[in-house]
Backbone as CSV, one residue per row, in Angstrom:
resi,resn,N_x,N_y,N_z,CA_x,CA_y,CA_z,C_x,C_y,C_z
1,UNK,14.749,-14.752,21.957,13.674,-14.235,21.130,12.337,-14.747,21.638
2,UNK,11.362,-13.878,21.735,9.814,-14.353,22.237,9.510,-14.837,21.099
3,UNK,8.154,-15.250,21.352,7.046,-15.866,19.799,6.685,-15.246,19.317
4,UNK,6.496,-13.671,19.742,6.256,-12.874,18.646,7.100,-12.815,17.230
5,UNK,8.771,-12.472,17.865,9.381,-11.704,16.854,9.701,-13.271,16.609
6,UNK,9.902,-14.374,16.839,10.029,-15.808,15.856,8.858,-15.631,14.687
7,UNK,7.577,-15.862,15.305,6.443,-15.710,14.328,6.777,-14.817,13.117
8,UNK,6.998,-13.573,13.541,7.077,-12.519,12.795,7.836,-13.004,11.704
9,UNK,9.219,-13.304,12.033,10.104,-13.972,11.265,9.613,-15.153,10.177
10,UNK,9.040,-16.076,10.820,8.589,-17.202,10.134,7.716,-16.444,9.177
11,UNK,6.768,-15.819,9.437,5.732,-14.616,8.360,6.257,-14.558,7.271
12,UNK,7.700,-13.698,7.202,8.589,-13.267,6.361,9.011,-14.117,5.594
13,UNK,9.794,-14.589,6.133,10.780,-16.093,5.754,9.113,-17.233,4.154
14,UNK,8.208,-17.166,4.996,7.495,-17.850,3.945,6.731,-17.124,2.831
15,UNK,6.880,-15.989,3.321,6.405,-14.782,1.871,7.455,-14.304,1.632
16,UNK,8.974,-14.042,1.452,9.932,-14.210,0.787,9.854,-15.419,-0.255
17,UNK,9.979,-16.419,0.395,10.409,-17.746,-0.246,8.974,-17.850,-1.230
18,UNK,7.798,-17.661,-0.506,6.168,-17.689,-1.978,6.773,-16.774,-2.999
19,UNK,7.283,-15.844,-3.044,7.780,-14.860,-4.055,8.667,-15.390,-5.160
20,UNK,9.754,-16.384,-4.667,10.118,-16.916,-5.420,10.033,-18.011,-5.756
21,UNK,9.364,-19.347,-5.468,9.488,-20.398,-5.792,7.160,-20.564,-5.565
22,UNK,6.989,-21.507,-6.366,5.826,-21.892,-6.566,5.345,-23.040,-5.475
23,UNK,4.731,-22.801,-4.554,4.666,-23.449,-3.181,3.244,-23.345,-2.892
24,UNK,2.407,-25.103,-3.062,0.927,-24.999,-2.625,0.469,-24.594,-1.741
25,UNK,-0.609,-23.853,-1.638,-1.202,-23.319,0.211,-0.380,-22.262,0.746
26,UNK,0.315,-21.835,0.276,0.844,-20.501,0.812,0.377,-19.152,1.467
27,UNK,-1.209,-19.278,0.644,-1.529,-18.276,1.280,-2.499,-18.541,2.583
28,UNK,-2.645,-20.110,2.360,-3.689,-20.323,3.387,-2.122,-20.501,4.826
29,UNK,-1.278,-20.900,4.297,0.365,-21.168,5.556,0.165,-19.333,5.942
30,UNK,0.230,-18.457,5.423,-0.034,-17.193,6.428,-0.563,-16.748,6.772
31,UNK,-1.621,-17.410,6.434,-2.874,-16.541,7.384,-2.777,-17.682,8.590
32,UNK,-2.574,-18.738,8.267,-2.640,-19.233,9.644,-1.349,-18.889,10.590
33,UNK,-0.311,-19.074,9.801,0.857,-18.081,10.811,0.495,-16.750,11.650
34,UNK,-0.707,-16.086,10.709,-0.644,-14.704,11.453,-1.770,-14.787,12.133
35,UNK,-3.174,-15.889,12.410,-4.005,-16.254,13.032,-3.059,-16.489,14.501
36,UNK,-2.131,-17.959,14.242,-1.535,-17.782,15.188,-0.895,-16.983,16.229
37,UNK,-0.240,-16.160,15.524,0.529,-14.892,16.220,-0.415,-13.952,16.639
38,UNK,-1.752,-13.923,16.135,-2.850,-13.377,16.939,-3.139,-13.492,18.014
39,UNK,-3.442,-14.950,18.194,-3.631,-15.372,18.889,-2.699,-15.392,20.414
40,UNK,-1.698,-15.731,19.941,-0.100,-15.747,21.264,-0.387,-14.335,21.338
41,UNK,-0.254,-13.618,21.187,0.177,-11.981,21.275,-1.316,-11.105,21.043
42,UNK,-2.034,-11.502,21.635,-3.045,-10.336,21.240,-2.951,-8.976,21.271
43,UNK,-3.889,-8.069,20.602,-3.080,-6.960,20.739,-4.784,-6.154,21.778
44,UNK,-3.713,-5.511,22.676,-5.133,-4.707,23.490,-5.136,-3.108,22.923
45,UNK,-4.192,-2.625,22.065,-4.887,-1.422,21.704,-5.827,-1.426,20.409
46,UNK,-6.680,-0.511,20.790,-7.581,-0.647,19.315,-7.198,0.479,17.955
47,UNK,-6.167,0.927,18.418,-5.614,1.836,17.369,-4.504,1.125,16.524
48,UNK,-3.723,0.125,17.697,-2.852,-0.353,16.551,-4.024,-1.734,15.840
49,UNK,-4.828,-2.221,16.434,-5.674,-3.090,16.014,-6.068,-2.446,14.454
50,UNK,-6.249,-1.406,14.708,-6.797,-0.604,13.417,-5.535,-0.611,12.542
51,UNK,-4.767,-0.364,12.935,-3.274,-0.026,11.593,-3.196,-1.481,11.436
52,UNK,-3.445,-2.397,11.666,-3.373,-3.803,11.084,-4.519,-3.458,9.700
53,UNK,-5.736,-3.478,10.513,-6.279,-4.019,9.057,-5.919,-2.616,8.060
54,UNK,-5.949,-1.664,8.381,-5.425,-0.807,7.508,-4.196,-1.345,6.580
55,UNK,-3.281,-2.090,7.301,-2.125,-2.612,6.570,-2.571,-3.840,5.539
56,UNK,-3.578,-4.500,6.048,-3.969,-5.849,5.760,-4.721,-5.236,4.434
57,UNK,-5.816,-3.896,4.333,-5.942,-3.841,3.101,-5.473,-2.994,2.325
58,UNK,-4.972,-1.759,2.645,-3.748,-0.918,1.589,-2.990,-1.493,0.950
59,UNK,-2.139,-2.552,1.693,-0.791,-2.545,1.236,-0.725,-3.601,0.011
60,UNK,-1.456,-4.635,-0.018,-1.651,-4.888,-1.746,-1.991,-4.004,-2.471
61,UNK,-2.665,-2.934,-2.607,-3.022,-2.115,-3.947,-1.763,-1.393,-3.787
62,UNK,-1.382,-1.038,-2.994,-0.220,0.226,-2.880,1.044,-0.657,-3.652
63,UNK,1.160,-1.844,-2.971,2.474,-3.169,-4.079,2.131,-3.488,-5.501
64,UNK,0.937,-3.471,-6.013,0.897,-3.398,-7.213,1.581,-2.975,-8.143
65,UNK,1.483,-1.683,-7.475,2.514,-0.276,-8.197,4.167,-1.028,-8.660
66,UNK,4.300,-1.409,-7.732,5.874,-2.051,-7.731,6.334,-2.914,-8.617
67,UNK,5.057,-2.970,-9.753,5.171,-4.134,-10.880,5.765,-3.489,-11.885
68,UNK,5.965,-2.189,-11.460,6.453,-1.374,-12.804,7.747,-1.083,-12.716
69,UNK,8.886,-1.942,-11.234,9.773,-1.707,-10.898,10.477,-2.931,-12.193
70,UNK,11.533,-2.796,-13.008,12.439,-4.071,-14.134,13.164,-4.587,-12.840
71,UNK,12.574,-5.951,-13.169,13.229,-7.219,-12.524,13.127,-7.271,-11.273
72,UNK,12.523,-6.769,-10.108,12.421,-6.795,-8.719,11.209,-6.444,-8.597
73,UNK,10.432,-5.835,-9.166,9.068,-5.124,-9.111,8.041,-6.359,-8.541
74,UNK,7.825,-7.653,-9.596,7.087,-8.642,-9.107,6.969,-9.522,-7.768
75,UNK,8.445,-9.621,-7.867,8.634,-10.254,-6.668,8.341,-9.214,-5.115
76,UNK,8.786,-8.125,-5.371,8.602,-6.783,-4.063,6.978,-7.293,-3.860
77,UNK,6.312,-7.040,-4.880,4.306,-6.879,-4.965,4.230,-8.657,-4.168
78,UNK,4.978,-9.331,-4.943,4.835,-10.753,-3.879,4.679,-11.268,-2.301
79,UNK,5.789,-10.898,-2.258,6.293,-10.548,-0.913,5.485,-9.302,0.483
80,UNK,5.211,-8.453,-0.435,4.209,-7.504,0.496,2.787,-8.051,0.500
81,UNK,2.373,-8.420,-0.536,1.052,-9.209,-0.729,0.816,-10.234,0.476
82,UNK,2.232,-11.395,0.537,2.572,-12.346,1.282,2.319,-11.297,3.187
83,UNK,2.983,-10.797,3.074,2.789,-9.912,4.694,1.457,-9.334,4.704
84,UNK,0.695,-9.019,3.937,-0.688,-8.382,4.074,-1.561,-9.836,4.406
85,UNK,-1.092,-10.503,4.112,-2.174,-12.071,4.227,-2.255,-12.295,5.471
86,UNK,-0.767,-12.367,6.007,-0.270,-12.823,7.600,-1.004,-11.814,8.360
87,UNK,-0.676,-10.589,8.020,-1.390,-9.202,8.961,-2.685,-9.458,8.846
88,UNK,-3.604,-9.923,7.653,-4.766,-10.234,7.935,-5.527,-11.093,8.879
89,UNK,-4.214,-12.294,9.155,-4.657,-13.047,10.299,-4.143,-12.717,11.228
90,UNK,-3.533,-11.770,11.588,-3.059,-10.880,12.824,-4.556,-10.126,12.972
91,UNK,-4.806,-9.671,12.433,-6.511,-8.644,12.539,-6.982,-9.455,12.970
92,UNK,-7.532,-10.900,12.262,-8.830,-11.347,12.038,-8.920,-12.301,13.674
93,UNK,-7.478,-13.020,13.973,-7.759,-13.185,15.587,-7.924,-12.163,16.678
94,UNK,-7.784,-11.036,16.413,-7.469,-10.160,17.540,-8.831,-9.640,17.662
95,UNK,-9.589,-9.608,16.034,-10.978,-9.341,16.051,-11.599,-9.982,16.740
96,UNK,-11.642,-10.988,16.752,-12.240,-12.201,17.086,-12.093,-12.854,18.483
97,UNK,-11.075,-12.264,18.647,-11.044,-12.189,20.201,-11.596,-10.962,21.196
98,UNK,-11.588,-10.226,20.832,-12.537,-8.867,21.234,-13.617,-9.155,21.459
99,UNK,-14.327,-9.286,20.443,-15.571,-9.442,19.679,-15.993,-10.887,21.089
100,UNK,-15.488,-12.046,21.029,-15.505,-12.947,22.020,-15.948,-12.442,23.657
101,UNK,-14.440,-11.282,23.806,-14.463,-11.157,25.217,-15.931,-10.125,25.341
102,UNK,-16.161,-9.603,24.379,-17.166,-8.332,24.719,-18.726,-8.966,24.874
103,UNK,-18.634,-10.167,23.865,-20.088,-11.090,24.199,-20.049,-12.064,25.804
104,UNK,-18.961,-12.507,26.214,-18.943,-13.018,27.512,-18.764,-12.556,28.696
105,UNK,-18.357,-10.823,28.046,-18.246,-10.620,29.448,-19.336,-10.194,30.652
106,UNK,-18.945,-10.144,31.736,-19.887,-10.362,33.094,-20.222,-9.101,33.073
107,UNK,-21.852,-9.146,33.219,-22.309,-7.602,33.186,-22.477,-7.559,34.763
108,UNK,-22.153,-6.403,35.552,-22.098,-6.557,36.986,-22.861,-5.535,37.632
109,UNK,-23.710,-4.763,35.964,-24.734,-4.103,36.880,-25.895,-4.465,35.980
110,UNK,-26.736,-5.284,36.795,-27.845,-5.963,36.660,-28.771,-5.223,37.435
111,UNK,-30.118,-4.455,36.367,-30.577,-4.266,37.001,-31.876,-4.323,37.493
């Protein structure tokens, strides 16, 4: 397994487990998980760059809904909430790394 799909995993694994049990810093543990995984794995297209933050902000309002599911509903909205955090720090390095390379890079027609 690469560091992506570990990361990915670990993502999961700790917004599963925030869903059910009451665990300090959780949300600040995925965004830095998904900062990280930004970071290892950058992403060079700017379309899927875009379906991140698209994911990062839909998909809590869209899990909301899921509160109206008896007895699984809360925890589902948990758990997706939990992956929208991580995906946010999947965006927010990849932004940020762009954004980086595009201010340093070598302009080579000087004129």
């Amino acid at each position: 397994m690469n560091s992506d799909k570990i990361l990915t995993l670990l993502m999961l694994a700790v917004a599963i487990v925030a869903a059910f049990v009451e665990i300090p810093y959780t949300g600040l543990a995925l965004l830095l998980l998904g900062l990280v995984a930004g970071i290892m794995n950058p992403i060079a297209d700017m379309l899927e760059r875009t379906a991140y933050l698209l994911v990062a902000i839909a998909a809590p309002g869209v899990a909301d809904n899921l509160d109206m599911i008896p007895a699984i509903g809360t925890y589902l909205n948990s758990i997706i909430d939990g992956v929208a955090i991580a995906v946010a720090g999947v965006w927010i390095a990849n932004f940020t790394s762009g954004l980086i390379s595009r201010v340093t890079a070598d302009s080579t027609s000087e004129g």
